[in-house]
Every structure is written in C-alpha cells, then in structure tokens.
N, CA, C and O atoms as CSV, one atom per row, in Angstrom:
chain,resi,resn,atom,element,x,y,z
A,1,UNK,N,N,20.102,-140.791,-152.829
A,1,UNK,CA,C,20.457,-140.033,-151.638
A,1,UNK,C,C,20.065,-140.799,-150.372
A,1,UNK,O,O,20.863,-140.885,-149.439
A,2,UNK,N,N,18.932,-141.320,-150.326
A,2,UNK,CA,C,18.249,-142.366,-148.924
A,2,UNK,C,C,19.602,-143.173,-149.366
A,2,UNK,O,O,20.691,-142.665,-149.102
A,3,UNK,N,N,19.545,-144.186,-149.908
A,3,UNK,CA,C,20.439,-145.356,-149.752
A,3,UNK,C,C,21.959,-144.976,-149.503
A,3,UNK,O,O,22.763,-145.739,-148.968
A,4,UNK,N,N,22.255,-143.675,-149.967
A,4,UNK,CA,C,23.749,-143.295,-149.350
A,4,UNK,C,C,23.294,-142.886,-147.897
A,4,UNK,O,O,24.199,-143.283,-147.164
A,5,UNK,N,N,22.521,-142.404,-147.291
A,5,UNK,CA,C,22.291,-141.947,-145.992
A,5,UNK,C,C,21.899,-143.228,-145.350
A,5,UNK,O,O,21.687,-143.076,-144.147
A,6,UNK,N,N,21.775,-144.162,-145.679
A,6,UNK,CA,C,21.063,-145.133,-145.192
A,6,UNK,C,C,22.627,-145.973,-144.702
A,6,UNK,O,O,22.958,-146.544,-143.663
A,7,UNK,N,N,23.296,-145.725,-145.934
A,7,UNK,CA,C,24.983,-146.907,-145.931
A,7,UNK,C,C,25.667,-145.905,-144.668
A,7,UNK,O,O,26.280,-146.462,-143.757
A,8,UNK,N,N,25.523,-144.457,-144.686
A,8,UNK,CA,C,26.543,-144.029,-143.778
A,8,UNK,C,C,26.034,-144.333,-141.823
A,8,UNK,O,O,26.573,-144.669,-140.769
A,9,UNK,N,N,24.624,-143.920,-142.369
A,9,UNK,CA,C,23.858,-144.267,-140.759
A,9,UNK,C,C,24.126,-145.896,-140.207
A,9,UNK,O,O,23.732,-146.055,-139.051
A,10,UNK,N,N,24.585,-146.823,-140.693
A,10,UNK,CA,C,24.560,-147.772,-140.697
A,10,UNK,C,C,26.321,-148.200,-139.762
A,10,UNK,O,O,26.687,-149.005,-138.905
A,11,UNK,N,N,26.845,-147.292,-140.440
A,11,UNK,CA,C,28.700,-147.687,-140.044
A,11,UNK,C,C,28.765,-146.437,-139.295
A,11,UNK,O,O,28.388,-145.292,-139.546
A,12,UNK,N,N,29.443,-147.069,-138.145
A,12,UNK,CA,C,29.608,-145.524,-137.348
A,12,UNK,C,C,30.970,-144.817,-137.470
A,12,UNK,O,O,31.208,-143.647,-137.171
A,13,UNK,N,N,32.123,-146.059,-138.135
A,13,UNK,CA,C,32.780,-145.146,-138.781
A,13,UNK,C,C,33.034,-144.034,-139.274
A,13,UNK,O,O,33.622,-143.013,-138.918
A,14,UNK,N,N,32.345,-144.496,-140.403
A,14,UNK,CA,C,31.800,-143.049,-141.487
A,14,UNK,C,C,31.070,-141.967,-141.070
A,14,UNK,O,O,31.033,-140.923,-141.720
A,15,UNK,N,N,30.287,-142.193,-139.680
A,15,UNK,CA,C,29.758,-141.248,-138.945
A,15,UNK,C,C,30.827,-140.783,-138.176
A,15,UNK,O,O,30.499,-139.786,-137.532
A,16,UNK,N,N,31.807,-141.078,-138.030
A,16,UNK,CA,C,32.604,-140.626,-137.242
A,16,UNK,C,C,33.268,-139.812,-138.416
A,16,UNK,O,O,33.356,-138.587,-138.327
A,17,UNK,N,N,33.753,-140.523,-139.559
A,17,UNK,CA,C,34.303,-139.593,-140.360
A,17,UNK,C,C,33.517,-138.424,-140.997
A,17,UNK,O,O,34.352,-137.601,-141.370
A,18,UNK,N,N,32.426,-138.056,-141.244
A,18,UNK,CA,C,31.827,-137.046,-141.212
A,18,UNK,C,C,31.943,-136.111,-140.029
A,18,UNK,O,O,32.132,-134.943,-140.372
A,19,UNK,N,N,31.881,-136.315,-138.766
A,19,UNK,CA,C,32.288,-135.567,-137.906
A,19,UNK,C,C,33.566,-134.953,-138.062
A,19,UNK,O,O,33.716,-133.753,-138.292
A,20,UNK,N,N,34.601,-135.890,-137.920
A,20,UNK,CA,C,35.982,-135.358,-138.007
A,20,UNK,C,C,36.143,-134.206,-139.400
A,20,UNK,O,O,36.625,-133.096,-139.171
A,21,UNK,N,N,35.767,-134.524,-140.615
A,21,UNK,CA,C,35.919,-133.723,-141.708
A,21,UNK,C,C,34.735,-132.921,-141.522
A,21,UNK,O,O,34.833,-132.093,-142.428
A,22,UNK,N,N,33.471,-132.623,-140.767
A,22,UNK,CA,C,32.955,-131.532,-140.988
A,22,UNK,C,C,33.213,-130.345,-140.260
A,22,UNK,O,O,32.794,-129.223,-140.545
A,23,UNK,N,N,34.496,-130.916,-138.548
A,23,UNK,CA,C,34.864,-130.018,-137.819
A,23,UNK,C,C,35.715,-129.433,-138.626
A,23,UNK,O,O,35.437,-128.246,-138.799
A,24,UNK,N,N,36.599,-129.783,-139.161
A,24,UNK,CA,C,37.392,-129.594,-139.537
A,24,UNK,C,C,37.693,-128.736,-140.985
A,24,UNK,O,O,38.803,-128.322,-141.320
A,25,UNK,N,N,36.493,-128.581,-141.719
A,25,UNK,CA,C,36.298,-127.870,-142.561
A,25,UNK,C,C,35.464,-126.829,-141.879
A,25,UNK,O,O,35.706,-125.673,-142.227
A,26,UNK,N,N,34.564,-126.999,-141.010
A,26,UNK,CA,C,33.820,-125.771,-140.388
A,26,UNK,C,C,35.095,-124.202,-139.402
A,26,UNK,O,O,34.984,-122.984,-139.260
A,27,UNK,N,N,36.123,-125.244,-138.994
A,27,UNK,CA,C,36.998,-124.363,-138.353
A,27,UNK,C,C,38.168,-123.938,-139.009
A,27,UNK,O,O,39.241,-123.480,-138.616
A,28,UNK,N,N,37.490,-124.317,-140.559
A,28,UNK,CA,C,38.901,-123.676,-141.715
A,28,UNK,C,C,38.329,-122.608,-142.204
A,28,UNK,O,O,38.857,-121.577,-142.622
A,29,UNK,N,N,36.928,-122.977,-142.115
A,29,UNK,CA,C,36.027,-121.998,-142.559
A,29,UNK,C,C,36.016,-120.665,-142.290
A,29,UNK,O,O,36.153,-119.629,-142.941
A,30,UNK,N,N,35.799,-120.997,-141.048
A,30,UNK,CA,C,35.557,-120.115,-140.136
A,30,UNK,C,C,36.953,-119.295,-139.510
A,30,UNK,O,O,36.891,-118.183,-138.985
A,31,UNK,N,N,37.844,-119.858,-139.634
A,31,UNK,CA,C,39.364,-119.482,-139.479
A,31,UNK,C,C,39.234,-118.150,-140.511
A,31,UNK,O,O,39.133,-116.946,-140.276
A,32,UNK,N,N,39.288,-119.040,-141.936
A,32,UNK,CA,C,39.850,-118.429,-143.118
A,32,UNK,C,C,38.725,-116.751,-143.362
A,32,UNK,O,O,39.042,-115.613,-143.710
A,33,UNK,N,N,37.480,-117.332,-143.000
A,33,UNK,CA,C,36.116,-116.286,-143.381
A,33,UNK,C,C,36.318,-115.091,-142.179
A,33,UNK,O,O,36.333,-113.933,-142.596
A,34,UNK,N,N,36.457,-115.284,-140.862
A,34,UNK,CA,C,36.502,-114.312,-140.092
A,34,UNK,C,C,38.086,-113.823,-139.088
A,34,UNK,O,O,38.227,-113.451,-137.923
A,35,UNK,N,N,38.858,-114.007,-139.985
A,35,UNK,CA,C,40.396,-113.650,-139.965
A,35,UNK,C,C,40.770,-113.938,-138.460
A,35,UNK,O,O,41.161,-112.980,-137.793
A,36,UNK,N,N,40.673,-115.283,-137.824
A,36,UNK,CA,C,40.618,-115.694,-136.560
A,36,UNK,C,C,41.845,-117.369,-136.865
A,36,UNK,O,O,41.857,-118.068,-137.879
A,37,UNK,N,N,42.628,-117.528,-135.716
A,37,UNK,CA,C,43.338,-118.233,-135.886
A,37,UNK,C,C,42.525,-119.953,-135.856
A,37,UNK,O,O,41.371,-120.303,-135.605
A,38,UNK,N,N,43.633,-120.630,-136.198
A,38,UNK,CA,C,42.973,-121.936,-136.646
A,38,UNK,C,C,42.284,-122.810,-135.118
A,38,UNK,O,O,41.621,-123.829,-135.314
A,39,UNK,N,N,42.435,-122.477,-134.144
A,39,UNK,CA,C,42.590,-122.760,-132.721
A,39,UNK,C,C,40.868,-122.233,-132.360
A,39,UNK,O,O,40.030,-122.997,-131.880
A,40,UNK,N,N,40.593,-120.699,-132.736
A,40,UNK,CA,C,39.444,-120.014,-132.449
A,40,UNK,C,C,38.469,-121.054,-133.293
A,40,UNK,O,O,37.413,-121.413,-132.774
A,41,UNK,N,N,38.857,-121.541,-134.639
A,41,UNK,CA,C,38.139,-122.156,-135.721
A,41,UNK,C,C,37.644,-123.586,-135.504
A,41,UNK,O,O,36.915,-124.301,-136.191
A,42,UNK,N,N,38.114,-123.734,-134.622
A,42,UNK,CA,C,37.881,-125.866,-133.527
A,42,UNK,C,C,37.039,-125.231,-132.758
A,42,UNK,O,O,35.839,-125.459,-132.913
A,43,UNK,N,N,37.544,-124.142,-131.597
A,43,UNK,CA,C,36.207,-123.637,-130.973
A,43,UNK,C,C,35.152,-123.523,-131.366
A,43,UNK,O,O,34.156,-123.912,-130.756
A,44,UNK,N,N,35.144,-122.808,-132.780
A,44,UNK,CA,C,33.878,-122.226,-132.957
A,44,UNK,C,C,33.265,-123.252,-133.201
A,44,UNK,O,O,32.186,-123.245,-132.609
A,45,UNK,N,N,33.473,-124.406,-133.964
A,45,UNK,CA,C,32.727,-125.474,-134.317
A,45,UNK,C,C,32.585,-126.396,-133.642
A,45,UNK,O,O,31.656,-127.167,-133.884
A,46,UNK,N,N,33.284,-126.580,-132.785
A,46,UNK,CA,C,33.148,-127.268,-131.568
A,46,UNK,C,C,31.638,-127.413,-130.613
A,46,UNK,O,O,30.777,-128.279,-130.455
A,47,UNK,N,N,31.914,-125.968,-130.089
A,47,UNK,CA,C,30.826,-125.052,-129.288
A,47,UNK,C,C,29.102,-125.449,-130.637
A,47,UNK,O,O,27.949,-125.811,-130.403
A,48,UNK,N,N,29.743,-125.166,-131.739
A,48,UNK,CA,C,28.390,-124.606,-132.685
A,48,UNK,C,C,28.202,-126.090,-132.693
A,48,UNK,O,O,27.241,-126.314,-131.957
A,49,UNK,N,N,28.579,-126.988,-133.087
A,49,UNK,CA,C,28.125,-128.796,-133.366
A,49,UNK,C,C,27.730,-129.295,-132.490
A,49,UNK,O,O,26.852,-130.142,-132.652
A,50,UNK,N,N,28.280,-128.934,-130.985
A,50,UNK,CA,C,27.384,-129.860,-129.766
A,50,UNK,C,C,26.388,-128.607,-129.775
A,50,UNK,O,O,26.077,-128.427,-128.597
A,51,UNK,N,N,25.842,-127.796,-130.472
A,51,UNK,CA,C,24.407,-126.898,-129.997
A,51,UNK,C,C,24.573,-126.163,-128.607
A,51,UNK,O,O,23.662,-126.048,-127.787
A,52,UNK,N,N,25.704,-125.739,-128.470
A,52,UNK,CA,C,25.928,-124.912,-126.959
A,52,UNK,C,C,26.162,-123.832,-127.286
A,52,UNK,O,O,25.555,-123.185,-126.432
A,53,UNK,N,N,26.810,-122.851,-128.194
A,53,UNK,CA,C,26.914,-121.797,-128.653
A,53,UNK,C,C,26.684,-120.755,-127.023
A,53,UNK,O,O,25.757,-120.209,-126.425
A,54,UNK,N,N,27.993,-120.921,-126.882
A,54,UNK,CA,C,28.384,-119.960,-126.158
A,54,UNK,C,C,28.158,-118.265,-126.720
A,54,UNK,O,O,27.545,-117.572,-125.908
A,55,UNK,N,N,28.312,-118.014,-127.178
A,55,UNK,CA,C,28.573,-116.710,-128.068
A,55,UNK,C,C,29.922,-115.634,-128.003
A,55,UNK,O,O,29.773,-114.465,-128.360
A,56,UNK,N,N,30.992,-116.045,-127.607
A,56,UNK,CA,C,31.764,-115.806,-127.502
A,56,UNK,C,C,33.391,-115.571,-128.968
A,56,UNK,O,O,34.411,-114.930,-129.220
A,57,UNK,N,N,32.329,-116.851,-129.532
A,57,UNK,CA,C,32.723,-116.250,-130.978
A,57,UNK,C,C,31.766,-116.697,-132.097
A,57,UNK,O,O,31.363,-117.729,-132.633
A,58,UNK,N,N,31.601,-115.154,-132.168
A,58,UNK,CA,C,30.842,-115.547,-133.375
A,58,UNK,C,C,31.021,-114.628,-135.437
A,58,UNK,O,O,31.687,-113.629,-135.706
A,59,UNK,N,N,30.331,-115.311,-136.237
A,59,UNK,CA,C,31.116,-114.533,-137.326
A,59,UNK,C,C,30.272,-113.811,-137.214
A,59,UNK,O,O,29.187,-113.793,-136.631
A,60,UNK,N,N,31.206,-112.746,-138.238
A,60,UNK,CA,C,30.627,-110.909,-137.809
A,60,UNK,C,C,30.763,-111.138,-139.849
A,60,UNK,O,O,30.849,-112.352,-139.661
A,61,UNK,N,N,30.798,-111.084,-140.542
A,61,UNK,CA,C,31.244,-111.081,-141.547
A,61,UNK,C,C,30.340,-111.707,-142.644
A,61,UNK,O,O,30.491,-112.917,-142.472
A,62,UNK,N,N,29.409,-111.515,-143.766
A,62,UNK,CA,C,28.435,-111.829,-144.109
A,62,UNK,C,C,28.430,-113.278,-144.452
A,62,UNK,O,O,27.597,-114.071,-144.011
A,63,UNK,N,N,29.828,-113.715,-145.615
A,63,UNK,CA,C,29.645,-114.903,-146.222
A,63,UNK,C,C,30.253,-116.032,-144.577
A,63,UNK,O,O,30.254,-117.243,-144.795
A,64,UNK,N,N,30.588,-115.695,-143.497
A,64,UNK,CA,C,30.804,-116.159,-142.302
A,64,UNK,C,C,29.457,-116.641,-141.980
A,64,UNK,O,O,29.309,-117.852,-141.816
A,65,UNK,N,N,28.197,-115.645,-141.838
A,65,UNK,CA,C,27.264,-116.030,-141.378
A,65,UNK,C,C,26.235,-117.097,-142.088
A,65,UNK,O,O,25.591,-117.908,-141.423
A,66,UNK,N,N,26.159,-116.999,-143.498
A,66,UNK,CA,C,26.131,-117.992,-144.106
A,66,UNK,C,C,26.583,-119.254,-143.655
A,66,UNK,O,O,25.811,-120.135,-143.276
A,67,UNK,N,N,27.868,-119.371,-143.688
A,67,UNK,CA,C,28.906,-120.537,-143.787
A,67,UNK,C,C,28.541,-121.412,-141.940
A,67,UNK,O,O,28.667,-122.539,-141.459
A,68,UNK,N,N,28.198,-120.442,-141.606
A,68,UNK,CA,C,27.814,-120.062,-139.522
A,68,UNK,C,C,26.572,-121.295,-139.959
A,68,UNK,O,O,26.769,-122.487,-139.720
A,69,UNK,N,N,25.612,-120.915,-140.459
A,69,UNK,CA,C,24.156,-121.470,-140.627
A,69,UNK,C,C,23.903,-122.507,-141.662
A,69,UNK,O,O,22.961,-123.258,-141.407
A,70,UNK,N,N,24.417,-122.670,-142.559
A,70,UNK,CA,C,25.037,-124.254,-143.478
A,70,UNK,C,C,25.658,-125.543,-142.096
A,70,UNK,O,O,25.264,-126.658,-141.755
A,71,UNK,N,N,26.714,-124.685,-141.668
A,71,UNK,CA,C,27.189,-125.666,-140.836
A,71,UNK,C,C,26.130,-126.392,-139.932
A,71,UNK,O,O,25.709,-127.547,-139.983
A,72,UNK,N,N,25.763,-125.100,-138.888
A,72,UNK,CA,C,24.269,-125.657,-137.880
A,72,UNK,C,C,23.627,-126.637,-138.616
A,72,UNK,O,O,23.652,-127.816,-138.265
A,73,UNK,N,N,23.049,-126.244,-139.617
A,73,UNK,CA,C,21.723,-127.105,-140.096
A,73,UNK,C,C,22.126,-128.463,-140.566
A,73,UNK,O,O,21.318,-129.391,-140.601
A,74,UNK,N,N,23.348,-128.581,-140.920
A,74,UNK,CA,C,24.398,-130.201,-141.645
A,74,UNK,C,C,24.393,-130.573,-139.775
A,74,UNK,O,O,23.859,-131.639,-139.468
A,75,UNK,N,N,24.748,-130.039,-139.067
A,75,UNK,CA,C,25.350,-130.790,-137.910
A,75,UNK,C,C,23.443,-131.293,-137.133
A,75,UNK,O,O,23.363,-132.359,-136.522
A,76,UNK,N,N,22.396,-130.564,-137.262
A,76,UNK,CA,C,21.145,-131.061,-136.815
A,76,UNK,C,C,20.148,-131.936,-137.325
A,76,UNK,O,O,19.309,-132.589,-136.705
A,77,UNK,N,N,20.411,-131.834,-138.826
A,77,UNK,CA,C,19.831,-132.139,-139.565
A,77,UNK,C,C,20.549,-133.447,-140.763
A,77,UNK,O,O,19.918,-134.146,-141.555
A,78,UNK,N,N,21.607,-133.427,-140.584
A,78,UNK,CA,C,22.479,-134.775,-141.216
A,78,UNK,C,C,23.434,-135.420,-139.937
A,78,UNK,O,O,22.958,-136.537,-139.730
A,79,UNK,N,N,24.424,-135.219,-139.122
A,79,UNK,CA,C,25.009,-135.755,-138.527
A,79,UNK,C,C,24.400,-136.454,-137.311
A,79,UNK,O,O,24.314,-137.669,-137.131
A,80,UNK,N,N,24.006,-135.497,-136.535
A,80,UNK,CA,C,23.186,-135.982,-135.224
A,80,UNK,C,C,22.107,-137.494,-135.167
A,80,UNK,O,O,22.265,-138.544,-134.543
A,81,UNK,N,N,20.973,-137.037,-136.125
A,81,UNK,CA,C,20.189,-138.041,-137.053
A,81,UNK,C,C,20.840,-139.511,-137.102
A,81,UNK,O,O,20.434,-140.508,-136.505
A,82,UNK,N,N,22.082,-139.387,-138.060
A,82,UNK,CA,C,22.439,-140.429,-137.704
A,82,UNK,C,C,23.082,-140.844,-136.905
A,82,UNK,O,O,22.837,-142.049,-136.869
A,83,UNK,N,N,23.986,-140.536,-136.004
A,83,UNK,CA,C,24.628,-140.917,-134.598
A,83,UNK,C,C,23.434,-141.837,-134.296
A,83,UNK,O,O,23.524,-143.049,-134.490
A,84,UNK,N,N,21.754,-140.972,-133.582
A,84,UNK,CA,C,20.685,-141.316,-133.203
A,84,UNK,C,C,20.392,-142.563,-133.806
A,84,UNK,O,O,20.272,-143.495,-133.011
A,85,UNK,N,N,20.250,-142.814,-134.982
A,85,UNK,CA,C,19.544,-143.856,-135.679
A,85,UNK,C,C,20.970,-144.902,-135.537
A,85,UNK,O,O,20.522,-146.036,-135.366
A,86,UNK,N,N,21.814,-144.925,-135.542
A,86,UNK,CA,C,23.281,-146.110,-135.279
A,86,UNK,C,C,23.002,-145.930,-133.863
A,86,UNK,O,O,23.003,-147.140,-133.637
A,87,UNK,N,N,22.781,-145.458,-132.802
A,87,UNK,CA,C,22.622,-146.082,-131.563
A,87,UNK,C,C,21.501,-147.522,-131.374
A,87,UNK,O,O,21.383,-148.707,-131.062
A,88,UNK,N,N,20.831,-146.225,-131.872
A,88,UNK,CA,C,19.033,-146.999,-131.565
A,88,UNK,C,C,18.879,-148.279,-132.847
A,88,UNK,O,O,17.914,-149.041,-132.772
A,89,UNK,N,N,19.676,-148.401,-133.749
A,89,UNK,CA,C,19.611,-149.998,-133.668
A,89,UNK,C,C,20.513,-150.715,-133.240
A,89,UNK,O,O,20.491,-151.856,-133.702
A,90,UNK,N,N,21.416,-150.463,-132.433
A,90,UNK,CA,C,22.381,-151.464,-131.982
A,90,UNK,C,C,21.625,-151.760,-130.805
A,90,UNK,O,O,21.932,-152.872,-130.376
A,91,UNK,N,N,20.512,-151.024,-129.934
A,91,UNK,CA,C,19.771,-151.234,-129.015
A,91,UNK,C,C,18.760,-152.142,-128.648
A,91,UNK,O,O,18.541,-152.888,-127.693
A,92,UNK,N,N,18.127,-151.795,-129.871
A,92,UNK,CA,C,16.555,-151.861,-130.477
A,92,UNK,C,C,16.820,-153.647,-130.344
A,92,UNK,O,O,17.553,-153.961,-131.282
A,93,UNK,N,N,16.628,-154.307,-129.888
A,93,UNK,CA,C,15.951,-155.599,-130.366
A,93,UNK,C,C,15.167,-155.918,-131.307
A,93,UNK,O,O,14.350,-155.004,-131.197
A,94,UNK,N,N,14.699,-156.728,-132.411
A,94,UNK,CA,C,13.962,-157.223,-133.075
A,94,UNK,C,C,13.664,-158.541,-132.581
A,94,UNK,O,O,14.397,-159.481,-132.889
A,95,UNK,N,N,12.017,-158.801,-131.373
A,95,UNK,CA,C,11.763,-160.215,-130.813
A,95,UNK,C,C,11.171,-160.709,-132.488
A,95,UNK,O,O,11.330,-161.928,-132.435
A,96,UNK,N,N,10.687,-160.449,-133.660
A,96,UNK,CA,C,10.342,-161.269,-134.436
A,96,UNK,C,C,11.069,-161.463,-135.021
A,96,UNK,O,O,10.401,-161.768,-136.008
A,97,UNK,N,N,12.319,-161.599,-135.406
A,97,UNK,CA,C,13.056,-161.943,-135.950
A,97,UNK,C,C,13.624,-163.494,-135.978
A,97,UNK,O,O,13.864,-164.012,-134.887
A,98,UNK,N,N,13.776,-164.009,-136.796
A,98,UNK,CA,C,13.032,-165.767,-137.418
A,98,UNK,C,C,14.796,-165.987,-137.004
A,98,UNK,O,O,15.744,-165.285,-137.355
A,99,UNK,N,N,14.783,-167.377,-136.034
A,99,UNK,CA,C,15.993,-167.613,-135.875
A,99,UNK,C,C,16.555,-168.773,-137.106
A,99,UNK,O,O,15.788,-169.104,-138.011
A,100,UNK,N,N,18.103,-169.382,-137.007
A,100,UNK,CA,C,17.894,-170.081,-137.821
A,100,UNK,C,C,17.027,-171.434,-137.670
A,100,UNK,O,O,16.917,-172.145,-138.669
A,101,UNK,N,N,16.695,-171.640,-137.024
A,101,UNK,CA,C,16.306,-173.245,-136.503
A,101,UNK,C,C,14.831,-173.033,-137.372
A,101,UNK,O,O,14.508,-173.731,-138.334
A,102,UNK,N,N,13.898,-171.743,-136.721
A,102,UNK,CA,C,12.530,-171.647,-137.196
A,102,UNK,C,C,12.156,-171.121,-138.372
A,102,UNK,O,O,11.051,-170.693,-138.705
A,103,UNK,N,N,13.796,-171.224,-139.362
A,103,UNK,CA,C,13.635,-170.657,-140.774
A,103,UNK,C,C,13.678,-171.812,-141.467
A,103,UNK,O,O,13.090,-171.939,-142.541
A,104,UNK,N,N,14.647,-173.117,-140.697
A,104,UNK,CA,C,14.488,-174.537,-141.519
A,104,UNK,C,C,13.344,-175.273,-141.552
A,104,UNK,O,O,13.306,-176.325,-142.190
C-alpha cells in the first residue's frame, strides 16, 4: 500500500487522475443516492473536495451521508496529501546530493 501511494504521489498525473475519477464518482454518487440531477452532483463534490461546503446541498438520505463522509475523508486524507507531497518535492532542493563529477 506505501509503495503504491508512494508511485501515485510521485506522478502528478495520476494525481490528477484520481481527482478527475473521484469527482466524478462522488457526483454519480451523490446524483444517483439523493435523487438530484447530475449537474447538483459536480457541485456537491466540487464544493465538498475543495473543503468549502457551502451547505446548500447536502445529502438528506442515510446511505448519502455515508457516501457524504467516505468521500471527505479520501479527498483529506488520500488526495490532498499527495498533491502536498508532489509539490514539495519538486521544490525542496536536496544541497547534499552527490553530483556526477563528486561521485567519480
């Protein structure tokens, strides 16, 4: 599990594609769970993934609220994380790092 989290934090691709497929299943979700069109279902996950939660829609509906709080915790706790960690080493310098000259 580290070394798959480790390969996706690494390509921001794949961080990107986790985004795209987790909106996108969160607002099918949420479409399909609280009888709201597919349009309300981008909102909701939209709003809920950047952590702004307007409250303007929210699920009323039990296995919704579930599905509501799975999502949150994947988008704080797996996605974000790594965005964070693929910035901060494209940033990060490493000064010890052995060039080739002082490796021959």
């Amino acid at each position: 599990m580290k070394k798959t989290l480790m390969y996706v934090a690494n390509r921001f691709w794949l961080i990107l594609c986790c985004y795209l497929v987790s909106l996108i299943l969160g607002a099918s979700m949420f479409a399909w769970l609280e009888q709201k069109s597919l349009a309300d279902g981008f909102w909701w996950a939209s709003v809920t993934s950047l952590t702004i939660g307007y409250g303007d829609l929210t699920p009323v509906t039990a296995a919704g609220r579930v599905m509501g709080i799975i999502f949150g915790h994947f988008w704080i706790f797996m996605v974000i994380p790594m965005i964070v960690a693929n910035i901060i080493m494209h940033l990060v310098e490493d000064k010890h790092l052995f060039t080739d000259e002082e490796q021959r």
